[in-house]
C-alpha positions as CSV (number, residue, x, y, z in Angstrom):
1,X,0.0,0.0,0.0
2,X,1.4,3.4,-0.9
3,X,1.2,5.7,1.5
4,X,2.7,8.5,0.4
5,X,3.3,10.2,-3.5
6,X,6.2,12.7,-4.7
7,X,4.8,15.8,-6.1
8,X,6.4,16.8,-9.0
9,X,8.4,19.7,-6.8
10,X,9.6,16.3,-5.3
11,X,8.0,16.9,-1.6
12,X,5.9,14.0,-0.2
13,X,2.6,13.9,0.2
14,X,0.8,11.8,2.2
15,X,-2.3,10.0,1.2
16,X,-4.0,9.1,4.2
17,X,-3.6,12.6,5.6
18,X,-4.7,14.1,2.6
19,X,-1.6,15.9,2.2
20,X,-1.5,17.8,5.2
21,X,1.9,16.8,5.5
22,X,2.7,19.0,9.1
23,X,0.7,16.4,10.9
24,X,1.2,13.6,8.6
25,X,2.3,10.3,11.4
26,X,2.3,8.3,8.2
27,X,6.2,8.3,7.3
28,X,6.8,7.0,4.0
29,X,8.5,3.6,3.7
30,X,12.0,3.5,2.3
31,X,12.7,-0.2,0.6
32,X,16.3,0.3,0.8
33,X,19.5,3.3,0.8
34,X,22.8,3.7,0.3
35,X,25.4,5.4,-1.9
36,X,25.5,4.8,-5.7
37,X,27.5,6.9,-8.3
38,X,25.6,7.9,-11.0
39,X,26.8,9.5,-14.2
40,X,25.7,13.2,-14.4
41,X,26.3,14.6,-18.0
42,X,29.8,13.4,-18.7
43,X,30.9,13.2,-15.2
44,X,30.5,10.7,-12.3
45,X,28.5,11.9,-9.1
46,X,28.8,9.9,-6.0
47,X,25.0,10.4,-4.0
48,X,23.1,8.9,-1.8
49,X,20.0,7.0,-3.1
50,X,16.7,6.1,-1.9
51,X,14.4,3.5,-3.4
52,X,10.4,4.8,-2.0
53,X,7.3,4.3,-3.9
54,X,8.8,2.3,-7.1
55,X,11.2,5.6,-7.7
56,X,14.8,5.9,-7.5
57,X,15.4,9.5,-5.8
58,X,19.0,11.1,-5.5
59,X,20.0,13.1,-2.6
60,X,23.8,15.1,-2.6
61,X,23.9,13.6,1.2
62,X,21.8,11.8,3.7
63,X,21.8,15.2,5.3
64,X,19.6,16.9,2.2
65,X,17.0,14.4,2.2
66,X,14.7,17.0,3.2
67,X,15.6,19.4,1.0
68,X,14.3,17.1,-2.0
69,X,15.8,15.0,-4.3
70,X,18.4,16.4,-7.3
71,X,17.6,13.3,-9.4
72,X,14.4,10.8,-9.7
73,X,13.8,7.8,-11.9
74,X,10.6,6.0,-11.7
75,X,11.4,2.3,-12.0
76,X,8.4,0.2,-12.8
77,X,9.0,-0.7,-16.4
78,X,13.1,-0.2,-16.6
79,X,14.8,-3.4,-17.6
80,X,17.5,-4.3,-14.5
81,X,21.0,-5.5,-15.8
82,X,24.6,-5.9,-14.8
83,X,26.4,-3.2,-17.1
84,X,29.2,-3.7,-19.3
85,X,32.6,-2.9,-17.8
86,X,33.0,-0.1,-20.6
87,X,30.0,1.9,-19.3
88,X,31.6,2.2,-16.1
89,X,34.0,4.6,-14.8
90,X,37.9,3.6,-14.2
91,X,38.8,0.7,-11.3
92,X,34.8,0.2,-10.7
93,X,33.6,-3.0,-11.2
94,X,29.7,-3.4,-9.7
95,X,28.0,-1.9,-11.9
96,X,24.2,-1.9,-12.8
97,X,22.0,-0.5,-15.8
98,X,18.6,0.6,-16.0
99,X,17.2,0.4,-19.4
100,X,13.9,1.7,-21.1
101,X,12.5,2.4,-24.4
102,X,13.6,5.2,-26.6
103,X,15.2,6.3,-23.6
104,X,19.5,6.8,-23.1
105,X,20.4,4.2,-20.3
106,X,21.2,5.3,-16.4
107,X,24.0,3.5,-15.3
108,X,24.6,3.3,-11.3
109,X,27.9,1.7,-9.8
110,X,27.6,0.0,-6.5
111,X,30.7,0.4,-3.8
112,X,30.8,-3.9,-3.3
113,X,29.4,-6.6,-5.1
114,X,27.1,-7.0,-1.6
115,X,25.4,-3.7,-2.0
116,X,25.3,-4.5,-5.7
117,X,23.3,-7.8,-5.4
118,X,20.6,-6.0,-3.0
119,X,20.5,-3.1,-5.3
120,X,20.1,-5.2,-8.6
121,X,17.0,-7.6,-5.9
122,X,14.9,-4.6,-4.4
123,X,15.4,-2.9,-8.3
124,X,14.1,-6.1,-10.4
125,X,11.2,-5.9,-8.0
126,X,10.6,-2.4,-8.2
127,X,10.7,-2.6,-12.1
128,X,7.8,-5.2,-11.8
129,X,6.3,-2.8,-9.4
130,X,6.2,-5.7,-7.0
131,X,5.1,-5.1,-3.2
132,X,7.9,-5.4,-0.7
């Protein structure tokens, strides 16, 4: 059950409190977090991700969670894969790729093959838009 939606300025708002989020004691549930770096234009950004609600949000720091996301991909329909070691930056080797139609592919490197394998597991199930 969804709880909570992202507005498109990125806040929350919550469902059961009709969005009346300054007495909202409905937090919204976070599948899983953790660092990934992500390529931003050209360049690689290290930044700390949150899977919520089937989407993909990137934060600069856990710290700026509440100042909203910089980055958001909406999973449900990507296709999960390991990427090729030529899509990833220089010494990385856990790398994953998030493909979809027509669309360029976002490429996300893991620190450990540990963090990779729950990344690549809560992700395929997100991309099916599968209830944890």
């Amino acid at each position: 059950v969804l709880d909570h939606a992202l507005e498109q300025n990125g806040k929350e708002k919550c469902l059961q409190c009709m969005g009346q989020d300054a007495k909202c004691k409905h937090p919204a549930e976070t599948v899983f977090a953790g660092y990934l770096t992500l390529q931003n234009n050209r360049s690689w950004k290290r930044r700390w991700c949150v899977l919520r609600d089937h989407a993909l949000l990137s934060f600069r720091e856990p710290g700026s969670v509440s100042q909203g996301p910089v980055g958001k991909v909406v999973i449900p329909g990507y296709v999960v894969d390991g990427a090729d070691a030529s899509d990833l930056p220089k010494g990385k080797r856990h790398g994953l790729k998030l493909s979809h139609n027509n669309m360029a592919p976002t490429i996300l490197v893991c620190d450990d093959l540990g963090s990779a394998d729950m990344w690549t597991s809560v992700l395929l199930k997100s991309s099916l838009a599968l209830d944890f």
